[in-house]
C-alpha positions as MATLAB code, in Angstrom:
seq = 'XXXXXXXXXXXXXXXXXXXXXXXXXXXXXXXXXXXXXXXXXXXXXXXXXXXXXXXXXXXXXXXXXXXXXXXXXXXXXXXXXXXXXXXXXXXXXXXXXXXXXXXXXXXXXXXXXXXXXXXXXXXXXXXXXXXXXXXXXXXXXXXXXXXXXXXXXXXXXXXXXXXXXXXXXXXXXXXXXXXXXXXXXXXXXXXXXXXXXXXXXXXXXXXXXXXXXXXXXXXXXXXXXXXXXXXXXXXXXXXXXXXXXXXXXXXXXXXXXXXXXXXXXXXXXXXXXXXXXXXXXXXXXXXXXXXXXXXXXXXXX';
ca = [
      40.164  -28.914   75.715;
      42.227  -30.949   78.444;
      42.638  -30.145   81.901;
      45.447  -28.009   82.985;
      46.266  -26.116   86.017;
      46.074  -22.674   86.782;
      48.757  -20.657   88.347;
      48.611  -16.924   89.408;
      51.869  -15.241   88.960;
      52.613  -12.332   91.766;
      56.240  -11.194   89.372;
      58.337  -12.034   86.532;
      60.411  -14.555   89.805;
      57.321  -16.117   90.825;
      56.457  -16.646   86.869;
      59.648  -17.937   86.241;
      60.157  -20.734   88.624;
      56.404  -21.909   87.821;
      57.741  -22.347   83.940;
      60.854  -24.476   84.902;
      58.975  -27.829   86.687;
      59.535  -29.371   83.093;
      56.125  -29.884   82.363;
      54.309  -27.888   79.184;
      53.485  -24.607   80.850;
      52.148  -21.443   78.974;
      52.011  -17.808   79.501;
      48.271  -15.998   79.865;
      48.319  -12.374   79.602;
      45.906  -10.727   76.930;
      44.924  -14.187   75.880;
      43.742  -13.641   72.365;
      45.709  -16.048   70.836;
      46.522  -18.687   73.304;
      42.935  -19.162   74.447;
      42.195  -19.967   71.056;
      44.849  -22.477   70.306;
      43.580  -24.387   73.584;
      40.522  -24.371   72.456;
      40.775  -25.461   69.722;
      43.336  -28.394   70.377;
      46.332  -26.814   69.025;
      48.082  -26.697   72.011;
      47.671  -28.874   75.711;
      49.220  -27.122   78.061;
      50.056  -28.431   81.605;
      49.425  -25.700   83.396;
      48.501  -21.609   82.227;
      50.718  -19.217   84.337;
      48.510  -15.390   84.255;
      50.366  -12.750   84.786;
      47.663  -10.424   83.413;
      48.140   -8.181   86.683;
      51.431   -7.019   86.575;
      50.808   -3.693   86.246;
      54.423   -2.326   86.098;
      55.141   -4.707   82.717;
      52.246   -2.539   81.190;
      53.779    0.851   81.623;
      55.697    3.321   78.928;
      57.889    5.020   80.189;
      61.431    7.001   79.233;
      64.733    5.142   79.990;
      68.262    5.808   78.788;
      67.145    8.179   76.295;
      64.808    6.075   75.127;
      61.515    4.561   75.470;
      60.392    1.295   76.993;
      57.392   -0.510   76.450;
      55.663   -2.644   79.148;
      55.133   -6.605   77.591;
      51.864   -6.155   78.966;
      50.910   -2.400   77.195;
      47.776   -3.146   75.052;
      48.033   -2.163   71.668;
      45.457    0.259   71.850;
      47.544    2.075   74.369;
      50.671    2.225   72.240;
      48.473    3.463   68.986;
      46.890    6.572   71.302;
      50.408    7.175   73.217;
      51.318   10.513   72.060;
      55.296   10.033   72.561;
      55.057    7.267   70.156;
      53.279    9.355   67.987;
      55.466   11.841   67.378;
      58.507    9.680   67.106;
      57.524    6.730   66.697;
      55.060    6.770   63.907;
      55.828    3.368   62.563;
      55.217    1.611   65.760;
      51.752    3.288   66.540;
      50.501    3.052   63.030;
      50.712   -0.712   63.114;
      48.937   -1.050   66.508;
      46.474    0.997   65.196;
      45.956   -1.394   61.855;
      46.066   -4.766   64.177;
      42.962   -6.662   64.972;
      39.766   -5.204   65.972;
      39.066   -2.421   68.659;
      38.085   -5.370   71.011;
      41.426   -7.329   70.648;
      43.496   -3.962   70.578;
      42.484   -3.684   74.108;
      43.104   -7.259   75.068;
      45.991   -7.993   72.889;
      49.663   -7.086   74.896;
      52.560   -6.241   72.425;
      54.525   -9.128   73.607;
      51.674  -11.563   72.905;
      51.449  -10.365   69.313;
      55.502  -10.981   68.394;
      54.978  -14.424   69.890;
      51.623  -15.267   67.930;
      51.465  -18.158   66.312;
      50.579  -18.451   62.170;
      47.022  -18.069   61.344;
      48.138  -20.766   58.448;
      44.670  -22.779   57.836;
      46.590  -26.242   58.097;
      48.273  -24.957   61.285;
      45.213  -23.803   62.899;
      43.258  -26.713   61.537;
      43.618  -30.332   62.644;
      46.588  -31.038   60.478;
      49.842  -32.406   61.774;
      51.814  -30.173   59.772;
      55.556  -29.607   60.345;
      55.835  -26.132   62.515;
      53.371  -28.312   65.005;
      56.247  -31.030   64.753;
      54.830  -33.490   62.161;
      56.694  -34.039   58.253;
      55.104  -31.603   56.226;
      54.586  -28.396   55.452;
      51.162  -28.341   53.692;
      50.873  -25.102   52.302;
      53.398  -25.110   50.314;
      51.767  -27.160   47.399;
      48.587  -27.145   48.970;
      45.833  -23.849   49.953;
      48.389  -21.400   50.083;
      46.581  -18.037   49.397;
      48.210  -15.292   51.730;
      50.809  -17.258   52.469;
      55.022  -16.329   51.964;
      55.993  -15.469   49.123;
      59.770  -14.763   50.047;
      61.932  -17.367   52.459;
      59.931  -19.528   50.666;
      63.033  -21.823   49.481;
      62.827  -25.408   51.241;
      66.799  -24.990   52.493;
      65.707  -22.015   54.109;
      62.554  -22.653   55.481;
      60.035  -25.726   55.674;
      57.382  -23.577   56.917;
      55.676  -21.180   54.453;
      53.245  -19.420   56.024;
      52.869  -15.520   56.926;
      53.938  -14.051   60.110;
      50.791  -12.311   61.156;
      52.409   -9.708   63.528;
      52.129   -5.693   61.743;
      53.931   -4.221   64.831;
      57.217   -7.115   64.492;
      58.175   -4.701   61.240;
      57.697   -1.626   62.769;
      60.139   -2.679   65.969;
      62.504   -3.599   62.934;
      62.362   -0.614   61.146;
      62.706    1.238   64.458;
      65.800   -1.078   65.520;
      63.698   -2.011   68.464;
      64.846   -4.440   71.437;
      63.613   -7.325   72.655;
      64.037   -6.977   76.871;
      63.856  -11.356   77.900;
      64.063  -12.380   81.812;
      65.802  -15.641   81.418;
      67.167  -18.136   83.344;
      70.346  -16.410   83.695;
      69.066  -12.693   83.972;
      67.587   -9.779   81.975;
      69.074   -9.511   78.891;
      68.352   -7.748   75.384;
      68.042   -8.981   72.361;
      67.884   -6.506   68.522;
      64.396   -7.061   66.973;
      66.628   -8.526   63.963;
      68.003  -11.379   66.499;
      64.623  -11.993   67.641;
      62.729  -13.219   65.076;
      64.023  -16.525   62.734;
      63.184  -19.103   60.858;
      62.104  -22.498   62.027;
      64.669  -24.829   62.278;
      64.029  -28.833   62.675;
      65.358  -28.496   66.514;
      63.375  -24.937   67.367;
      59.676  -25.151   65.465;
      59.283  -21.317   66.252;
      59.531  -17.930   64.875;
      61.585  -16.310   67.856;
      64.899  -17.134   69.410;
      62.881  -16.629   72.994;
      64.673  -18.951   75.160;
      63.044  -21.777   76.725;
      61.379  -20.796   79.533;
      61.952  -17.067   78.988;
      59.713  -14.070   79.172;
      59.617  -11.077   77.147;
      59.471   -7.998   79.543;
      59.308   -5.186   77.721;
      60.370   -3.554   74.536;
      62.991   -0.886   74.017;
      63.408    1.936   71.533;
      66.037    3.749   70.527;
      66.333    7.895   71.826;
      63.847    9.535   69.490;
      65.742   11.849   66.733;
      64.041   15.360   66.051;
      65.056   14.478   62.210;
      63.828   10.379   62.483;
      60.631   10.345   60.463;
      58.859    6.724   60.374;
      55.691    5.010   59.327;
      53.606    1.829   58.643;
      51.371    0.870   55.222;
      49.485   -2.576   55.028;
      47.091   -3.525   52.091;
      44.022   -6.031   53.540;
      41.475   -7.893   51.632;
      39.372   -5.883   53.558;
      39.543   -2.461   54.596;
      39.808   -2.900   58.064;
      40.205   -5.783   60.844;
      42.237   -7.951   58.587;
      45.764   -9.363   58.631;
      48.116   -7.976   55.704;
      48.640   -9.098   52.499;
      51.839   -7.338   52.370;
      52.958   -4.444   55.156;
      55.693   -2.029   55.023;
      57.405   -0.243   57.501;
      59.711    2.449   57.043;
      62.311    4.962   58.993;
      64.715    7.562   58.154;
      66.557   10.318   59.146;
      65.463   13.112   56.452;
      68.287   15.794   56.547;
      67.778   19.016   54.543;
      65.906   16.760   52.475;
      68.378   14.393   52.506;
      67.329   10.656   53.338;
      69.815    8.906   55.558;
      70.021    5.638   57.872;
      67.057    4.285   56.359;
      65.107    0.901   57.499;
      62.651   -0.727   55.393;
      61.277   -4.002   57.117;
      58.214   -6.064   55.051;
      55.162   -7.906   57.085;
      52.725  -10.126   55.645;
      54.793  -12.067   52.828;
      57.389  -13.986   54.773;
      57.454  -16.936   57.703;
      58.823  -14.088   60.077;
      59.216   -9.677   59.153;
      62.552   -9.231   57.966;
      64.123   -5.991   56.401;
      64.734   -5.208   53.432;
      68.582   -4.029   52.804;
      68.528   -3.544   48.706;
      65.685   -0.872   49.480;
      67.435    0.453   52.448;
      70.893    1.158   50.434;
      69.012    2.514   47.263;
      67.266    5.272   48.870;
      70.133    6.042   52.107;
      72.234    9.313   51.098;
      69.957   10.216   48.260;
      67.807   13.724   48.199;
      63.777   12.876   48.671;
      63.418   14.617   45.634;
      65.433   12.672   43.751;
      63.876    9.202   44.325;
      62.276    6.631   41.844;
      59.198    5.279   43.822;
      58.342    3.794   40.756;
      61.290    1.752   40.815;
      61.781    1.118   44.682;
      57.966   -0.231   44.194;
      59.728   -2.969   41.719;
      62.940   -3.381   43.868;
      61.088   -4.102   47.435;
      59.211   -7.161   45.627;
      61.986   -8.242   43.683;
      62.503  -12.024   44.445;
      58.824  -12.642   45.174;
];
């Protein structure tokens, strides 16, 4: 591990002027994954910036109709909170399937859509190409649990798994991204959020540089929304997902309408899935093939 400084942020102004003096400064809130990558020589930050103790980035609270999220809420927090509960299923089903109890406490929902791939090249000692070098070596090397859609070489040189279960939740949910950047607060659509690596941006976000996530929104809660979240392990529990699937829809008399189906666990980055969505939007619940929408969601694979 090299030496780096350590800077204690009193607000989102004080963090943001520490970030800009050019030099490779990271953000330390719940810590579970950046620790780790400085540990283990992944990453050599400059200088860690905590802002662990803002307490009013860790809040839920109604806004606009609708519901924001702290950055800094724990997981465990969102999976108990009984407003996201009730109508937000999705979202508090995939906290609740992330991690262990430990790092449900410690992990921050902002923190786990900017995690990094728990690819065993990345996290290894190999200068693969999302930590800048030529090659992607998953894709003809040890590439168990890795992508197995966006896995085209036009549209992404990375193939690994985004490891994030509440990323397709927020997309199912048409969740917000709220960003303090350099030229204010702004929101940014789940959907915009995540994206592929490109050559010039070897990331999974479109975060701007130097920018920090603030807080989630949701949309006002629907007395007719229903959502939820459904990840297969290797394991039964404490695992990241071999595949995940997130789901939301209005259900109308029975009727299924403005649905969202969003897939974790198979692609570089959670993306939704629009053939599923138009198949099942408009139709009656009782009339639906899951037999067939079972073949349709991994068609492509």
């Amino acid at each position: 591990m090299n030496n780096f400084s350590y800077i204690k942020a009193n607000g989102v102004e004080d963090a943001m002027r520490a970030g800009s003096t050019g030099t490779d400064v990271r953000i330390l809130a719940g810590g579970t994954d950046i620790l780790p990558l400085i540990k283990d020589g992944i990453v050599s930050p400059d200088a860690l910036i905590d802002i662990s103790g803002w307490r009013d980035c860790s809040d839920i609270e109604e806004v606009d109709g609708g519901l924001l999220i702290g950055a800094l809420a724990p997981l465990a927090a969102i999976a108990s909170h009984p407003q996201l509960l009730d109508s937000y299923r999705a979202l508090a089903d995939a906290c609740k399937l992330a991690a262990t109890p430990q790092l449900r406490n410690m992990g921050t929902i902002g923190g786990n859509l900017l995690q990094q791939t728990r690819c065993w090249y990345y996290r290894g000692h190999h200068d693969c190409w999302i930590k800048g070098g030529q090659i992607c070596f998953a894709r003809d090397g040890e590439n168990e649990n890795h992508a197995i859609f966006m896995t085209d070489p036009a549209e992404s040189k990375c193939v690994s798994a985004h490891p994030s279960d509440p990323g397709a939740a927020l997309l199912a949910l048409d969740a917000s991204v709220v960003i303090m950047a350099s030229g204010g607060e702004i929101e940014m659509p789940v959907a915009d959020f995540f994206a592929l690596p490109t050559d010039d941006r070897r990331t999974y976000t479109n975060l701007p540089e130097g920018a920090l996530i603030t807080g989630i929104k949701l949309p006002q809660p629907s007395t007719i929304r229903r959502s939820s979240y459904v990840k297969v392990m290797a394991r039964a529990t404490w695992a990241f997902a071999l595949a995940g699937v997130a789901l939301s829809a209005n259900i109308d008399r029975g009727r299924v309408e403005n649905a969202r189906v969003a897939r974790a666990g198979v692609a570089p980055i959670p993306f939704r899935v629009s053939s599923v969505e138009r198949q099942i939007s408009g139709r009656a619940v009782t009339d639906l093939d899951f037999e067939a929408l079972g073949t349709l969601v991994v068609e492509g694979a």
